[in-house]
N, C-alpha and C positions, 0 to 999 in steps of 0.2 A: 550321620545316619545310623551308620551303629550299633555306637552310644545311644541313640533312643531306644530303637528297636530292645539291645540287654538290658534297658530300665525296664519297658512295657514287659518284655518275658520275665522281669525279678518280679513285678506287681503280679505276677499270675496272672495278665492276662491271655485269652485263648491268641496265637495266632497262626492264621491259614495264610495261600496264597491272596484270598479276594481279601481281608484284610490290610495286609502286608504290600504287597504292588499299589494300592493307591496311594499308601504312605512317601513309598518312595517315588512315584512318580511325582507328588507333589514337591518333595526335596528335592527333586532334580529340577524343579522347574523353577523353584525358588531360587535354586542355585545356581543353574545356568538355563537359563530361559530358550537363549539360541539355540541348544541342543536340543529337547525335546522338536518329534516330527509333529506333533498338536499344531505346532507354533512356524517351523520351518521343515516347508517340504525338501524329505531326503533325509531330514532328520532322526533323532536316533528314539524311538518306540518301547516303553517297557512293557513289552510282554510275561505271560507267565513263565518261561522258559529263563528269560533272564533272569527273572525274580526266584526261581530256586537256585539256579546257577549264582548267585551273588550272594545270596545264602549260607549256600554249601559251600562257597568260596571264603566270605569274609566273616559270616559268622561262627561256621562250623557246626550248622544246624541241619537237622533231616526233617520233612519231611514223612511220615507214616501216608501209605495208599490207604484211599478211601474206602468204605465198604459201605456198601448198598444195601440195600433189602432184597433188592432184585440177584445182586452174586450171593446171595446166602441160599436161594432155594436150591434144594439138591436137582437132579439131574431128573428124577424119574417124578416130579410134583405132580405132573400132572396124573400119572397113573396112581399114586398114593391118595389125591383127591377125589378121585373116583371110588377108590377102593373104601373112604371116608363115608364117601354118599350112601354106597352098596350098604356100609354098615350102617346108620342112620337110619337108612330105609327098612331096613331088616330089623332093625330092634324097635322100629315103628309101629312095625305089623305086628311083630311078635308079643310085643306091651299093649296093643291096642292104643296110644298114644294119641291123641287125636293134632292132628296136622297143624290146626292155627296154634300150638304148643310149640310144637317146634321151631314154628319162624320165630315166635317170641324168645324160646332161648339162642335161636342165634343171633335177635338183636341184641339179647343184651351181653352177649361173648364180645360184641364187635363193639362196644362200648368203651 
């Protein structure tokens, strides 16, 4: 099991947890059928916990925590987005800009 896993990370390719766990639950189950809990209740279940834990144990690999789009917004977004609006609105008035302008540049921001 390993052994394939250090061939697939020399080919460069990406591997995460939901990759990685099906791999090896399939080798275990190739391997020892009776073990896997799919097949024998009581049996033994790879979970993702084990699948780093075997990891960090036999291959000596980490791991990096995921990041979101959602842990990137700072703390105060929501008052900064307002404060966005406020301006917008204000340089609306101020430019005479006419309103169905606006929504068209912000479809095409979100583009």
């Amino acid at each position: 099991m390993v052994a394939m896993l250090q061939k697939m990370k020399g080919a460069c390719q990406t591997l995460t947890t939901f990759n990685v766990q099906p791999i090896l639950r399939g080798m275990i189950k190739s391997l020892a059928l009776d073990v896997i809990y799919d097949t024998k209740p009581g049996g033994f279940k790879v979970i993702r916990k084990w699948t780093h834990q075997f990891i960090k144990h036999y291959m000596n690999w980490t791991f990096r925590a995921s990041i979101t789009i959602v842990s990137k917004l700072p703390a105060v977004w929501q008052k900064k987005g307002k404060f966005m609006a406020y301006c917008v609105a204000y340089l609306a008035r101020a430019y005479d800009i006419p309103l169905h302008l606006l929504s068209i540049m912000i479809k095409l921001k979100s583009i």
